[in-house]
PyMOL commands that place a pseudoatom at each C-alpha (Angstrom):
pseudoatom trace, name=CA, resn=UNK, resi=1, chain=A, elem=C, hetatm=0, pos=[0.000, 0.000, 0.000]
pseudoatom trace, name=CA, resn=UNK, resi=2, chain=A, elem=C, hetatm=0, pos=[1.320, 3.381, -0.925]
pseudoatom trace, name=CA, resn=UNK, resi=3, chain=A, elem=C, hetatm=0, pos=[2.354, 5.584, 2.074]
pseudoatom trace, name=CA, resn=UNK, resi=4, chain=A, elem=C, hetatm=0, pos=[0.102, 9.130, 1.949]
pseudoatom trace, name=CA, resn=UNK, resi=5, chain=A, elem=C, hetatm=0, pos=[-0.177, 9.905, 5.041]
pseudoatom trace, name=CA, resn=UNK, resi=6, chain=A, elem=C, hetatm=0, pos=[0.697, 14.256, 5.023]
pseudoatom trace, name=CA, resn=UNK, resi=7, chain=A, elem=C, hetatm=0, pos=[2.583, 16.317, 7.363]
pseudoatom trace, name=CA, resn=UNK, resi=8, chain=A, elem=C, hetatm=0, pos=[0.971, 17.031, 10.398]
pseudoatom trace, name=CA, resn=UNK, resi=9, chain=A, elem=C, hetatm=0, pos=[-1.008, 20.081, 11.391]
pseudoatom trace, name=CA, resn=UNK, resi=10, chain=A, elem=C, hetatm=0, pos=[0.273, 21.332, 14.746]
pseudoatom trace, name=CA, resn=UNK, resi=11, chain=A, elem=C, hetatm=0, pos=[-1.160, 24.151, 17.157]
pseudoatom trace, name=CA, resn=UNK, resi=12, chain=A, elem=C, hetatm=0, pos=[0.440, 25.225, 20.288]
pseudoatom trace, name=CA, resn=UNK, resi=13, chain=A, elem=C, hetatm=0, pos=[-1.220, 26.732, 23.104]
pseudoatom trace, name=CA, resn=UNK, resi=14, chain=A, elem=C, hetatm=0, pos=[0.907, 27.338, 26.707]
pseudoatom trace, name=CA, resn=UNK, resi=15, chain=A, elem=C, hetatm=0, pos=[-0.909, 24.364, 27.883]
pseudoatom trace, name=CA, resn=UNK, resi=16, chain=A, elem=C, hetatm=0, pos=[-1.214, 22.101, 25.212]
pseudoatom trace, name=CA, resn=UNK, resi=17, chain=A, elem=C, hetatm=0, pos=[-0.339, 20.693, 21.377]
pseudoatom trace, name=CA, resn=UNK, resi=18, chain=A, elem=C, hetatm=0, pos=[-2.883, 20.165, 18.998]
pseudoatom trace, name=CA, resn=UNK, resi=19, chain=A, elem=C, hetatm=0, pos=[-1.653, 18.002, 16.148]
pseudoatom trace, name=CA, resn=UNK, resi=20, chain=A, elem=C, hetatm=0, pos=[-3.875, 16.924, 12.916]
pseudoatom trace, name=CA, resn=UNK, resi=21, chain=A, elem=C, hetatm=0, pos=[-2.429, 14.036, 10.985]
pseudoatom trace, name=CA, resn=UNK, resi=22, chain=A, elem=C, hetatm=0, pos=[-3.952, 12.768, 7.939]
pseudoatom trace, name=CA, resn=UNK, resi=23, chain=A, elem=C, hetatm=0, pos=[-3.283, 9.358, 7.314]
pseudoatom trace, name=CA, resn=UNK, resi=24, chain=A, elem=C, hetatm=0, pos=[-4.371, 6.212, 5.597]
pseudoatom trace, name=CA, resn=UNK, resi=25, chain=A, elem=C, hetatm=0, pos=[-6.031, 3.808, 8.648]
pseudoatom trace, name=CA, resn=UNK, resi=26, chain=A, elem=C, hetatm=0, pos=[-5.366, -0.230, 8.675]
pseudoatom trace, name=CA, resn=UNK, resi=27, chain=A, elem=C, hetatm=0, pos=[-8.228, -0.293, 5.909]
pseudoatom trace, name=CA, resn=UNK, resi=28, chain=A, elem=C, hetatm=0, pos=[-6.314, 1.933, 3.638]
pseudoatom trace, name=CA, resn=UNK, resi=29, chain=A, elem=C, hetatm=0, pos=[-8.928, 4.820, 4.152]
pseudoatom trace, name=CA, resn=UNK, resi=30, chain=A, elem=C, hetatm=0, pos=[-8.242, 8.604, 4.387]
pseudoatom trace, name=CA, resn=UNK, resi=31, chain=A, elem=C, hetatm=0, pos=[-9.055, 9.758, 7.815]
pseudoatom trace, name=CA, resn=UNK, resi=32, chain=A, elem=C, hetatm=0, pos=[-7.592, 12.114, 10.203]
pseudoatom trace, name=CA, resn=UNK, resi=33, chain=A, elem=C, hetatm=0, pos=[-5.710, 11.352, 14.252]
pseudoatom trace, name=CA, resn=UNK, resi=34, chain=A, elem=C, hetatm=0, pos=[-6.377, 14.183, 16.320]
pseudoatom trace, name=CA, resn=UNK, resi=35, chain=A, elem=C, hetatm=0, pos=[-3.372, 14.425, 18.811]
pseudoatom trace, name=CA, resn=UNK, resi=36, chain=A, elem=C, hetatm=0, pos=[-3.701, 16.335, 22.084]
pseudoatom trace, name=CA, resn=UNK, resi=37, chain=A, elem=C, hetatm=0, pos=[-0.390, 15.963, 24.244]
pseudoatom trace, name=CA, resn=UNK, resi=38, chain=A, elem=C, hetatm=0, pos=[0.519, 18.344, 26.967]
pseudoatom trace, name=CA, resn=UNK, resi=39, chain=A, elem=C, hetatm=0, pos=[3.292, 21.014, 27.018]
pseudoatom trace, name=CA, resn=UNK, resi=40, chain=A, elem=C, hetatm=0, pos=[5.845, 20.051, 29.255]
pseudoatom trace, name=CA, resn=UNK, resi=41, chain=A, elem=C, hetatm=0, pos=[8.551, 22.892, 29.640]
pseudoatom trace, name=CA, resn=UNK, resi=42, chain=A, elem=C, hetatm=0, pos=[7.463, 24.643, 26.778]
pseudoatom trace, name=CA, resn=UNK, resi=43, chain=A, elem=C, hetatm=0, pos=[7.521, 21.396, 24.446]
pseudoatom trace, name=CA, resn=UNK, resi=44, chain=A, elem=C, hetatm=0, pos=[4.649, 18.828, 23.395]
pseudoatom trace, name=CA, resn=UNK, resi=45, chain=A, elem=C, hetatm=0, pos=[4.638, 15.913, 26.030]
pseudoatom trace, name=CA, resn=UNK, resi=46, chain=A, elem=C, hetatm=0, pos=[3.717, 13.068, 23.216]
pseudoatom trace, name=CA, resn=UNK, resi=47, chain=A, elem=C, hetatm=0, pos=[4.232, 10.581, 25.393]
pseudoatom trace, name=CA, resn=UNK, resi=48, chain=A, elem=C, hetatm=0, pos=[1.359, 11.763, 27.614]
pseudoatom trace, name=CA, resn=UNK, resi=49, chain=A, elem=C, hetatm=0, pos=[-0.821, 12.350, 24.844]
pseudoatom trace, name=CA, resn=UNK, resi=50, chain=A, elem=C, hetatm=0, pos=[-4.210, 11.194, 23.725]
pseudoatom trace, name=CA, resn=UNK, resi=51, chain=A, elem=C, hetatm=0, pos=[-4.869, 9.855, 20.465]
pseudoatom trace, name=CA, resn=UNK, resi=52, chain=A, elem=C, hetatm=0, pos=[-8.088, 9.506, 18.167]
pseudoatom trace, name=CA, resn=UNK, resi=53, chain=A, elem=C, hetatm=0, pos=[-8.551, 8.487, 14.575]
pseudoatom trace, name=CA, resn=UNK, resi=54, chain=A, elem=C, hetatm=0, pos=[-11.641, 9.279, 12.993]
pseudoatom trace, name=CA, resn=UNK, resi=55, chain=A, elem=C, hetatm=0, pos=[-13.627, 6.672, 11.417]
pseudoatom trace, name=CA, resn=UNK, resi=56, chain=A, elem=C, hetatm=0, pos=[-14.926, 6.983, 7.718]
pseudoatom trace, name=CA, resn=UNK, resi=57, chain=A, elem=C, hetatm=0, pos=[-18.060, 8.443, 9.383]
pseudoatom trace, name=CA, resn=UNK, resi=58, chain=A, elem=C, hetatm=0, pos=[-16.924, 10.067, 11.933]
pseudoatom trace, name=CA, resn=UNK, resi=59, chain=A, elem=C, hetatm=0, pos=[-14.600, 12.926, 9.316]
pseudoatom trace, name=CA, resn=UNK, resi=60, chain=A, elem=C, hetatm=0, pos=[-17.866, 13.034, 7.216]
pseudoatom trace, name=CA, resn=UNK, resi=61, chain=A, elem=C, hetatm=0, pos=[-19.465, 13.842, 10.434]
pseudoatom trace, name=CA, resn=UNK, resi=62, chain=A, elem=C, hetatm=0, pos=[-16.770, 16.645, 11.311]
pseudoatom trace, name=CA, resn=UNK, resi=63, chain=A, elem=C, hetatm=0, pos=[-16.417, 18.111, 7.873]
pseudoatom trace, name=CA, resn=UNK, resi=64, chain=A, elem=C, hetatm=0, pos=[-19.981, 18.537, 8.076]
pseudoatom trace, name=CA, resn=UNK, resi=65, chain=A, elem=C, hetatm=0, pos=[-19.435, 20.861, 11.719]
pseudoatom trace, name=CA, resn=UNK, resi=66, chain=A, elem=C, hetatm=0, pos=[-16.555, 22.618, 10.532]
pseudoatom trace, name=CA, resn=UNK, resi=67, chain=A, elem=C, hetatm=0, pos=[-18.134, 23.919, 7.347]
pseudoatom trace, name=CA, resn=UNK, resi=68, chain=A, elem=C, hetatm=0, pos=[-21.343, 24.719, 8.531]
pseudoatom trace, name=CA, resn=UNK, resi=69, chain=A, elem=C, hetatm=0, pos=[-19.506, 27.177, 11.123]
pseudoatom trace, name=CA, resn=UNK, resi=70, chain=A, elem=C, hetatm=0, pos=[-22.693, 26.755, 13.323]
pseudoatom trace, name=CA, resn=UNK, resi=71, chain=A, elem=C, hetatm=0, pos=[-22.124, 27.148, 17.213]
pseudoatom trace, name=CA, resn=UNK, resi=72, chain=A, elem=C, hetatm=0, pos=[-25.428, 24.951, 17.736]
pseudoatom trace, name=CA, resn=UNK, resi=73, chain=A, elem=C, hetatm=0, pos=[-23.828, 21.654, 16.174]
pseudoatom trace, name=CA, resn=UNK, resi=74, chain=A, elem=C, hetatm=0, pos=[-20.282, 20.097, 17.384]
pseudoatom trace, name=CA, resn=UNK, resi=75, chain=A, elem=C, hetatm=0, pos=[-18.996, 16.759, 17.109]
pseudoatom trace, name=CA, resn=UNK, resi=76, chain=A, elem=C, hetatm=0, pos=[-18.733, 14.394, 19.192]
pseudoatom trace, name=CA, resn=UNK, resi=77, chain=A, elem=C, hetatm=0, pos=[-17.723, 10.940, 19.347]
pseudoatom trace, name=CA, resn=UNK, resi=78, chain=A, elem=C, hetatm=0, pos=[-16.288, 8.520, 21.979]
pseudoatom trace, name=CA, resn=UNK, resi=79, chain=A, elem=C, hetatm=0, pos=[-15.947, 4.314, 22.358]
pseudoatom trace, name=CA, resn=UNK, resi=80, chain=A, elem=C, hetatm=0, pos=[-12.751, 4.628, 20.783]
pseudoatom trace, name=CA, resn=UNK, resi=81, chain=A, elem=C, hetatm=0, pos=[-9.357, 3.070, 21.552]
pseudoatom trace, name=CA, resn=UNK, resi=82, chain=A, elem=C, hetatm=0, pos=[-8.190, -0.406, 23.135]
pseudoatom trace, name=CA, resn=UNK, resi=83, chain=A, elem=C, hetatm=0, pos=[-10.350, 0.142, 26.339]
pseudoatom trace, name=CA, resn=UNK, resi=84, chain=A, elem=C, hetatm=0, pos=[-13.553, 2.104, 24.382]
pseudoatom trace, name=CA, resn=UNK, resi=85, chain=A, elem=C, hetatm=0, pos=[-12.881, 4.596, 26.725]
pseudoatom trace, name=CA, resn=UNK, resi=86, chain=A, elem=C, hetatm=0, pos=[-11.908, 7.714, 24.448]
pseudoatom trace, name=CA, resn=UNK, resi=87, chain=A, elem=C, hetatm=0, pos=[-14.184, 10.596, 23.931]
pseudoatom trace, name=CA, resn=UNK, resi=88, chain=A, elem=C, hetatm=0, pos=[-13.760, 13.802, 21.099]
pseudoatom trace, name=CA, resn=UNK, resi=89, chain=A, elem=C, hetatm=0, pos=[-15.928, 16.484, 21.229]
pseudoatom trace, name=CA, resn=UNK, resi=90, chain=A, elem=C, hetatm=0, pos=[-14.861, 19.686, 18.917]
pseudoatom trace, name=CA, resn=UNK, resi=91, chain=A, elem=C, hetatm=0, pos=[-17.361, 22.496, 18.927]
pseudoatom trace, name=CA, resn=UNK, resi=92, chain=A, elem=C, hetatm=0, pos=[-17.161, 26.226, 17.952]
pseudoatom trace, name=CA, resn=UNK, resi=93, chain=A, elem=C, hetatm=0, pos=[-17.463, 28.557, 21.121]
pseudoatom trace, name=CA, resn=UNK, resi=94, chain=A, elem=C, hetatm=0, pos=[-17.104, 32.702, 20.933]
pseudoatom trace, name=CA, resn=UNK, resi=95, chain=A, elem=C, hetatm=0, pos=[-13.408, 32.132, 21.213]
pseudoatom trace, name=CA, resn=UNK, resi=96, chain=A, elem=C, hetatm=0, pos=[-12.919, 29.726, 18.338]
pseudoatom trace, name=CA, resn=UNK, resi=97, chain=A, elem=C, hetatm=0, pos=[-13.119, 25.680, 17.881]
pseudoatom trace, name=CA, resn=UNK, resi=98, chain=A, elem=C, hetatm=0, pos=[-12.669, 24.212, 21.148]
pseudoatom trace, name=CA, resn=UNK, resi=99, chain=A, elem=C, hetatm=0, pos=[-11.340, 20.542, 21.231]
pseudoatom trace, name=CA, resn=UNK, resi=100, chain=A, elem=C, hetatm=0, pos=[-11.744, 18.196, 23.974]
pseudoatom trace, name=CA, resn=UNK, resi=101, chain=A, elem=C, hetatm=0, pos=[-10.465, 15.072, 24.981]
pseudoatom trace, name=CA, resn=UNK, resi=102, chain=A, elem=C, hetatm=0, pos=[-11.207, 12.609, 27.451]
pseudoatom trace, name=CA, resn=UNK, resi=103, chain=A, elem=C, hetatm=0, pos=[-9.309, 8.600, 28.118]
pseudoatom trace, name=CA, resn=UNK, resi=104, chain=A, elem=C, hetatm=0, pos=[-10.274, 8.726, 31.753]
pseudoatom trace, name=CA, resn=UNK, resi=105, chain=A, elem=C, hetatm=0, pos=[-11.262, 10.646, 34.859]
pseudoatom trace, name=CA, resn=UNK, resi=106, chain=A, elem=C, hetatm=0, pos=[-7.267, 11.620, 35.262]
pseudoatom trace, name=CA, resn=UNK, resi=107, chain=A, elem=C, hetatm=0, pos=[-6.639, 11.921, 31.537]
pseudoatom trace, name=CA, resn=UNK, resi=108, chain=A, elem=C, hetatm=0, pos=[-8.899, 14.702, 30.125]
pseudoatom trace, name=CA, resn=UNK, resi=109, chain=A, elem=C, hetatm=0, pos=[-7.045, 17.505, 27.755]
pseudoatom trace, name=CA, resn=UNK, resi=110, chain=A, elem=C, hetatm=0, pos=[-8.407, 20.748, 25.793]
pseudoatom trace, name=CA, resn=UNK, resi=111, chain=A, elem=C, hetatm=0, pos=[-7.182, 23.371, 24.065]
pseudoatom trace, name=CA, resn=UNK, resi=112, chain=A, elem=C, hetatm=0, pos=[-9.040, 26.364, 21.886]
pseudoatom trace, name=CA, resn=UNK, resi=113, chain=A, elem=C, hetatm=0, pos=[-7.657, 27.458, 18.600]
pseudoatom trace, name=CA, resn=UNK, resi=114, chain=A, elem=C, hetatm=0, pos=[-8.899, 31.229, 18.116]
pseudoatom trace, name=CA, resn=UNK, resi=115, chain=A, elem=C, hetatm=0, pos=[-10.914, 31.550, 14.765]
pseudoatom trace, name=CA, resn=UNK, resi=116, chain=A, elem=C, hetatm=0, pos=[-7.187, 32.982, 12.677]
pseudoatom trace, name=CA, resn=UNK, resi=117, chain=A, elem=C, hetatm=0, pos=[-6.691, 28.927, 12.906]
pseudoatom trace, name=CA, resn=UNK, resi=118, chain=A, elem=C, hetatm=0, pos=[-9.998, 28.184, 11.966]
pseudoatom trace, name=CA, resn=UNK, resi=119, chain=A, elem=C, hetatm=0, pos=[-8.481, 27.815, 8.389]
pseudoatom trace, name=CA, resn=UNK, resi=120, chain=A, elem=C, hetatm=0, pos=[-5.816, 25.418, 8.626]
pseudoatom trace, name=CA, resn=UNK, resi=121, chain=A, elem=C, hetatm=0, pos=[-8.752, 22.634, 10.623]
pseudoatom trace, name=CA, resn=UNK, resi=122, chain=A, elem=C, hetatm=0, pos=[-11.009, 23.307, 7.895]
pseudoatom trace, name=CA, resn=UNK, resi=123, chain=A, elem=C, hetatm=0, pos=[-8.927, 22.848, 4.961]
pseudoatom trace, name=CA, resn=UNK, resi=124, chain=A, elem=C, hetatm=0, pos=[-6.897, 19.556, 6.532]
pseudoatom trace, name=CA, resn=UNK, resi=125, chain=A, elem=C, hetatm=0, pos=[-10.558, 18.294, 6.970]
pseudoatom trace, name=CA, resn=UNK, resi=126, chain=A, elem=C, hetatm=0, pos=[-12.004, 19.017, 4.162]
pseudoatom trace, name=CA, resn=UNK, resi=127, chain=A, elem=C, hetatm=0, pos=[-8.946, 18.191, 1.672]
pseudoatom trace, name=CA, resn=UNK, resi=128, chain=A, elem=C, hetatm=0, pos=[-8.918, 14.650, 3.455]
pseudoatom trace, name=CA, resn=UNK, resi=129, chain=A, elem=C, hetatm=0, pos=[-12.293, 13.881, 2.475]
pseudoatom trace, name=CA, resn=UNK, resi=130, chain=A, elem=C, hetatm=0, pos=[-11.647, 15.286, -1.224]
pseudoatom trace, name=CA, resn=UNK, resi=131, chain=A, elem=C, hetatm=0, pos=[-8.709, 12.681, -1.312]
pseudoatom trace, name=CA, resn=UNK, resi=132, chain=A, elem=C, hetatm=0, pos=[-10.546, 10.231, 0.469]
pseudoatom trace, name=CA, resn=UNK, resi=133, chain=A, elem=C, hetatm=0, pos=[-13.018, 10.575, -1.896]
pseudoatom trace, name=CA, resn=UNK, resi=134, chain=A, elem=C, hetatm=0, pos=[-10.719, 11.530, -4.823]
pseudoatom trace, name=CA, resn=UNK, resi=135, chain=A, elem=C, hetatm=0, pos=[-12.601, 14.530, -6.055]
pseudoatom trace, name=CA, resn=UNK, resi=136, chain=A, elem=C, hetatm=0, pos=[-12.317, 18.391, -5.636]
pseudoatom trace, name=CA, resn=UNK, resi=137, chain=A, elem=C, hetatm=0, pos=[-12.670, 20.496, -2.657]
pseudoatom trace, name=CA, resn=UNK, resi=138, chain=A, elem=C, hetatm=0, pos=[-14.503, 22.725, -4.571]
pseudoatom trace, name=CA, resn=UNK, resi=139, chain=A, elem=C, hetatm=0, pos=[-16.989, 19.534, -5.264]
pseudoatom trace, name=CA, resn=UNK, resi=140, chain=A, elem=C, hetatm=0, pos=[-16.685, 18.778, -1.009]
pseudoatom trace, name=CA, resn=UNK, resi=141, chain=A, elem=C, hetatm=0, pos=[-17.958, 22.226, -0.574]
pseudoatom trace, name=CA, resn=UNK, resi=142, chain=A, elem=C, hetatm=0, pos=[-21.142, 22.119, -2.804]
pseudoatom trace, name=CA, resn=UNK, resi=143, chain=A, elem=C, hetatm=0, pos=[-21.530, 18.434, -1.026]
pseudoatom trace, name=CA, resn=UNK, resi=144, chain=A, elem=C, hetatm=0, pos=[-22.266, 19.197, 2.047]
pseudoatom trace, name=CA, resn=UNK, resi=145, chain=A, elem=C, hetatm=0, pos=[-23.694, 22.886, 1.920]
pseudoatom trace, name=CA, resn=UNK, resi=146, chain=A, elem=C, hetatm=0, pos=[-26.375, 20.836, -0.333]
pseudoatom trace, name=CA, resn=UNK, resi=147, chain=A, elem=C, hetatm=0, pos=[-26.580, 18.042, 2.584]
pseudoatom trace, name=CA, resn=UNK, resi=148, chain=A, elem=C, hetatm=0, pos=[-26.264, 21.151, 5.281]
pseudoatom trace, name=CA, resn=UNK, resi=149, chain=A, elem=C, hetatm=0, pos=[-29.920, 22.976, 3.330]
pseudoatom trace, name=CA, resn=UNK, resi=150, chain=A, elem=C, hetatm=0, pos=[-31.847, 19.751, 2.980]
pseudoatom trace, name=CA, resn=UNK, resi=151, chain=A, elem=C, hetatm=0, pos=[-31.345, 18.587, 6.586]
pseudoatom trace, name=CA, resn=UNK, resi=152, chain=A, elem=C, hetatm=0, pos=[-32.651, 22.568, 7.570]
pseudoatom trace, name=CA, resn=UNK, resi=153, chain=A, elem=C, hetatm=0, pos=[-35.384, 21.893, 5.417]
pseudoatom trace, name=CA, resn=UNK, resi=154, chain=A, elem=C, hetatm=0, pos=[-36.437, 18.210, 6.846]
pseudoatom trace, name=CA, resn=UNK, resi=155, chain=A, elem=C, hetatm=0, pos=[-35.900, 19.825, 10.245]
pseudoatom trace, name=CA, resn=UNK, resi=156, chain=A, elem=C, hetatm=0, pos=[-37.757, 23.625, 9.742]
pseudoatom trace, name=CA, resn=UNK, resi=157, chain=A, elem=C, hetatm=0, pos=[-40.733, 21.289, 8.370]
pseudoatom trace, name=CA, resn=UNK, resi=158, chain=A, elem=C, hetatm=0, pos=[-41.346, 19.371, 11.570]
for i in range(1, 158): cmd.bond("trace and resi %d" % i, "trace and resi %d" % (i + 1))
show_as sticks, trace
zoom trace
């Protein structure tokens, strides 16, 4: 299988590291591993970190959030990892996309990217699903704002 996994996206905070991988999973899928590892002395405690790669659904799911810019809908998914004790929630709060993790009552990390960043999550989501999918971005776009107007129109009509 070829190797296309890209460069990571990473975003510091004084508290924590953000990093956004997109990588093939074992089914040879385009998906993205959120990474959220603590700053230890002013550097990324990986070791400590907590890991998460989205299913198939799940980065339809979240491409869906992030382009709809909507602070009513967020994403969240958990029963992940060896234990199925993993939770991700990422939602968009006044202060930008907020990302939460949790792999146990001790292990819990967060971090908020202000909105300047909002960019660089949208277009490493988005462009994974384009691959993924091998079309456009352009053709991602039109995709789910389509989706996005026919599930307001199901749910204005209840």
């Amino acid at each position: 299988m070829q190797n296309n996994n890209r460069l990571p996206k990473r975003f510091f905070s004084h508290s924590t590291c953000l990093q956004l991988t997109e990588e093939r999973n074992t089914y040879g899928i385009n998906t993205i591993t959120v990474d959220l590892a603590p700053m230890v002395n002013g550097k990324a405690d990986f070791g400590r970190k907590i890991q998460f790669q989205l299913s198939e659904a799940e980065l339809n799911e979240l491409g869906g959030v992030i382009f709809a810019m909507d602070k009513s809908k967020h994403f969240e998914s958990g029963y992940h990892g060896s234990d199925k004790n993993k939770l991700l929630k990422i939602s968009l709060v006044n202060e930008g996309i907020n990302f939460f993790m949790l792999e146990s009552a001790e292990k819990k990390l967060y971090t908020t990217l202000s909105y300047d960043r909002y960019f660089d999550v949208y277009i490493t989501v988005l462009g994974a699903i384009a691959r993924r999918e091998q079309v456009s971005l352009r053709d991602i776009e039109l995709s789910i704002h389509r989706i996005n107007q026919g599930i307001a129109a199901l749910t204005n009509g209840q």
